[in-house]
N, C-alpha and C positions, 0 to 999 in steps of 0.2 A: 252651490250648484252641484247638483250631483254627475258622478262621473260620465252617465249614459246620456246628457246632457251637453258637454261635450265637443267641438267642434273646432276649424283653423277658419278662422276671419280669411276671406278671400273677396281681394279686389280685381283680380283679371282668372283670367281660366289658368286652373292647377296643368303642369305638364301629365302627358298622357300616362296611364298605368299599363302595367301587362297581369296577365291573367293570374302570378303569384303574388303581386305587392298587395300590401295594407291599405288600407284607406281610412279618411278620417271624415266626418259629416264637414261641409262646408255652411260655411254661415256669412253672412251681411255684416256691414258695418258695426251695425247695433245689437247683435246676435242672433239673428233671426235666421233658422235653418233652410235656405235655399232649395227648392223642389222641383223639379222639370215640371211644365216645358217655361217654367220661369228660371231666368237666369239672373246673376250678377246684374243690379241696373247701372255699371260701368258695361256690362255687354249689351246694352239695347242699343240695338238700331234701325231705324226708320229710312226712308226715300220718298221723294215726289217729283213726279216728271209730269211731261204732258207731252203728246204728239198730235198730228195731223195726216200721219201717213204709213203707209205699212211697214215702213222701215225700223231695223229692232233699234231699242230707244233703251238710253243705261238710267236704271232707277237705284240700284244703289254698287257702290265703286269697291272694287275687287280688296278683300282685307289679304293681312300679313301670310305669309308661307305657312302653310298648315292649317290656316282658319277657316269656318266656313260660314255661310251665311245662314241662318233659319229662320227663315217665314212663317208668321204665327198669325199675322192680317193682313186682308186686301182691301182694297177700296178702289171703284172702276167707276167714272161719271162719263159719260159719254153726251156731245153736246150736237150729235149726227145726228140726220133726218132716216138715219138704217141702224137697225140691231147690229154687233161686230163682236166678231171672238176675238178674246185676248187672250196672248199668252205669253204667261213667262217663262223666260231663256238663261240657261244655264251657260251663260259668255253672249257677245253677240253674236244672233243669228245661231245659239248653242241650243242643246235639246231641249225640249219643251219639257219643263217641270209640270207646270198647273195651267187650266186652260180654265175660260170662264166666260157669262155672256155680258155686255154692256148693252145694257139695250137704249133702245134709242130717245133720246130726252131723256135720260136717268142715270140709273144708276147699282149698285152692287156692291156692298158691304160683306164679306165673306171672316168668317174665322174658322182657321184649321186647327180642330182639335190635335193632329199630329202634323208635326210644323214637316216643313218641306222643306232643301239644301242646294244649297250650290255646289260645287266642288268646291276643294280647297284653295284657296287663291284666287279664286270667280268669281267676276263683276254678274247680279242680277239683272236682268236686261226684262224688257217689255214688248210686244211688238201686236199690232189691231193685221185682226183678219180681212179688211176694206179699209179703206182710205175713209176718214169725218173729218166732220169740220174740227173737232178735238176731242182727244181720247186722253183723262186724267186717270193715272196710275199711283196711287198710294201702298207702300207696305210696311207692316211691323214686325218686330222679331227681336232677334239675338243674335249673336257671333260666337262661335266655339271648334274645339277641335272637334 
Protein backbone atom coordinates (compact mmCIF):
# COMPACT_ATOMS: atom_id res chain seq x y z
CA UNK A 1 0.00 0.00 0.00
CA UNK A 2 1.47 3.12 -0.69
CA UNK A 3 2.12 5.75 1.81
CA UNK A 4 -0.76 8.43 0.32
CA UNK A 5 -2.98 5.67 0.74
CA UNK A 6 -2.79 5.76 4.18
CA UNK A 7 -5.25 6.25 6.72
CA UNK A 8 -6.43 5.48 10.98
CA UNK A 9 -9.48 2.87 10.93
CA UNK A 10 -12.13 4.71 12.90
CA UNK A 11 -15.10 3.37 14.72
CA UNK A 12 -16.83 6.46 16.46
CA UNK A 13 -15.90 10.23 15.67
CA UNK A 14 -11.92 11.11 16.20
CA UNK A 15 -11.79 14.10 18.95
CA UNK A 16 -12.00 17.62 17.57
CA UNK A 17 -8.88 19.35 16.05
CA UNK A 18 -7.72 22.96 16.27
CA UNK A 19 -6.53 24.88 13.29
CA UNK A 20 -2.65 23.74 13.91
CA UNK A 21 -2.94 19.91 14.40
CA UNK A 22 -2.24 17.17 11.69
CA UNK A 23 -4.66 15.11 10.57
CA UNK A 24 -4.79 11.74 9.12
CA UNK A 25 -7.57 10.28 6.21
CA UNK A 26 -10.08 8.33 8.36
CA UNK A 27 -11.13 5.06 6.95
CA UNK A 28 -14.03 2.03 7.77
CA UNK A 29 -13.56 -1.10 8.92
CA UNK A 30 -12.36 -2.63 5.73
CA UNK A 31 -10.36 0.39 4.52
CA UNK A 32 -12.46 2.25 2.72
CA UNK A 33 -11.80 6.15 3.01
CA UNK A 34 -14.77 7.88 4.51
CA UNK A 35 -16.06 11.13 2.75
CA UNK A 36 -18.91 13.69 3.91
CA UNK A 37 -21.72 13.95 4.03
CA UNK A 38 -21.22 9.91 4.71
CA UNK A 39 -20.04 9.17 8.00
CA UNK A 40 -18.80 6.11 10.14
CA UNK A 41 -21.83 3.57 9.72
CA UNK A 42 -21.33 3.06 13.72
CA UNK A 43 -22.67 6.94 13.38
CA UNK A 44 -25.89 6.41 11.36
CA UNK A 45 -28.96 7.25 12.70
CA UNK A 46 -32.48 7.13 12.01
CA UNK A 47 -36.01 8.01 13.88
CA UNK A 48 -39.65 7.37 13.33
CA UNK A 49 -42.48 8.86 15.10
CA UNK A 50 -46.06 9.69 14.09
CA UNK A 51 -48.56 12.22 15.52
CA UNK A 52 -52.10 13.47 15.44
CA UNK A 53 -51.60 16.84 16.66
CA UNK A 54 -49.67 20.14 16.62
CA UNK A 55 -47.87 19.31 19.44
CA UNK A 56 -43.84 19.08 18.97
CA UNK A 57 -43.36 15.22 18.84
CA UNK A 58 -39.49 13.73 19.57
CA UNK A 59 -38.29 11.73 16.40
CA UNK A 60 -34.89 11.19 17.45
CA UNK A 61 -33.41 11.29 21.41
CA UNK A 62 -30.76 13.92 22.16
CA UNK A 63 -26.98 12.13 21.87
CA UNK A 64 -23.94 12.49 24.22
CA UNK A 65 -22.22 16.15 25.35
CA UNK A 66 -20.85 17.66 22.23
CA UNK A 67 -22.69 15.46 19.74
CA UNK A 68 -24.80 16.52 17.08
CA UNK A 69 -27.40 15.18 15.02
CA UNK A 70 -27.19 15.55 11.01
CA UNK A 71 -30.12 15.12 8.91
CA UNK A 72 -29.38 13.89 5.51
CA UNK A 73 -33.40 12.39 4.85
CA UNK A 74 -36.91 12.96 5.34
CA UNK A 75 -39.83 11.14 4.81
CA UNK A 76 -43.48 12.86 5.76
CA UNK A 77 -46.94 10.63 4.90
CA UNK A 78 -49.63 12.39 5.89
CA UNK A 79 -53.00 10.36 6.45
CA UNK A 80 -55.18 14.10 6.62
CA UNK A 81 -57.98 15.08 4.64
CA UNK A 82 -55.61 18.99 4.55
CA UNK A 83 -52.13 19.57 3.27
CA UNK A 84 -49.89 20.52 6.83
CA UNK A 85 -46.45 22.13 7.26
CA UNK A 86 -44.00 20.21 9.05
CA UNK A 87 -41.24 21.16 10.80
CA UNK A 88 -38.35 20.27 12.50
CA UNK A 89 -37.30 21.48 15.95
CA UNK A 90 -34.04 21.90 17.22
CA UNK A 91 -35.29 20.52 21.23
CA UNK A 92 -38.92 20.60 21.87
CA UNK A 93 -40.91 23.39 20.54
CA UNK A 94 -36.92 24.63 19.61
CA UNK A 95 -36.15 26.56 16.47
CA UNK A 96 -37.19 25.44 13.21
CA UNK A 97 -34.40 23.77 11.30
CA UNK A 98 -36.38 22.46 7.92
CA UNK A 99 -39.90 23.05 7.19
CA UNK A 100 -41.70 21.00 4.50
CA UNK A 101 -45.29 20.18 3.04
CA UNK A 102 -47.18 16.80 3.68
CA UNK A 103 -49.84 16.93 1.55
CA UNK A 104 -52.86 15.44 2.05
CA UNK A 105 -53.20 11.46 1.35
CA UNK A 106 -49.45 11.42 0.74
CA UNK A 107 -46.61 12.03 0.89
CA UNK A 108 -42.80 13.68 0.78
CA UNK A 109 -39.57 12.04 0.45
CA UNK A 110 -37.03 14.71 0.61
CA UNK A 111 -32.91 14.43 0.59
CA UNK A 112 -30.63 17.32 1.74
CA UNK A 113 -27.71 17.35 -0.23
CA UNK A 114 -26.19 19.58 2.86
CA UNK A 115 -27.39 17.83 5.96
CA UNK A 116 -29.02 20.09 8.54
CA UNK A 117 -27.98 19.97 12.87
CA UNK A 118 -29.27 19.96 15.91
CA UNK A 119 -27.31 21.54 18.56
CA UNK A 120 -25.02 19.76 20.56
CA UNK A 121 -26.74 17.48 22.98
CA UNK A 122 -30.41 18.02 21.13
CA UNK A 123 -33.24 15.78 20.91
CA UNK A 124 -34.76 16.25 16.93
CA UNK A 125 -38.22 16.97 17.45
CA UNK A 126 -41.18 17.25 14.78
CA UNK A 127 -44.18 19.24 14.97
CA UNK A 128 -47.62 19.59 11.80
CA UNK A 129 -48.82 23.04 11.12
CA UNK A 130 -52.82 21.61 11.74
CA UNK A 131 -53.96 18.98 13.71
CA UNK A 132 -54.57 15.07 11.01
CA UNK A 133 -55.82 12.33 11.41
CA UNK A 134 -51.70 11.23 11.30
CA UNK A 135 -48.72 12.81 10.49
CA UNK A 136 -45.59 9.98 9.87
CA UNK A 137 -42.10 11.64 10.24
CA UNK A 138 -39.07 9.51 9.19
CA UNK A 139 -35.40 10.81 9.19
CA UNK A 140 -31.69 9.79 8.19
CA UNK A 141 -28.41 10.90 9.01
CA UNK A 142 -25.31 10.80 11.16
CA UNK A 143 -24.15 11.96 14.60
CA UNK A 144 -20.92 13.96 15.00
CA UNK A 145 -19.14 16.67 16.61
Amino acid sequence: MATGDMGIVRTSEPSTFTATDYAVKSMDKVGKQIFLPYANPENFIAGNASASTTASTSLIAAQASGIKIYITAISLSNTGASNTLVLLQNGSAGTTLWQGIAPTGGGSNIVLPTPISTSAATALYFASGTATSTLYVSATGYIGA
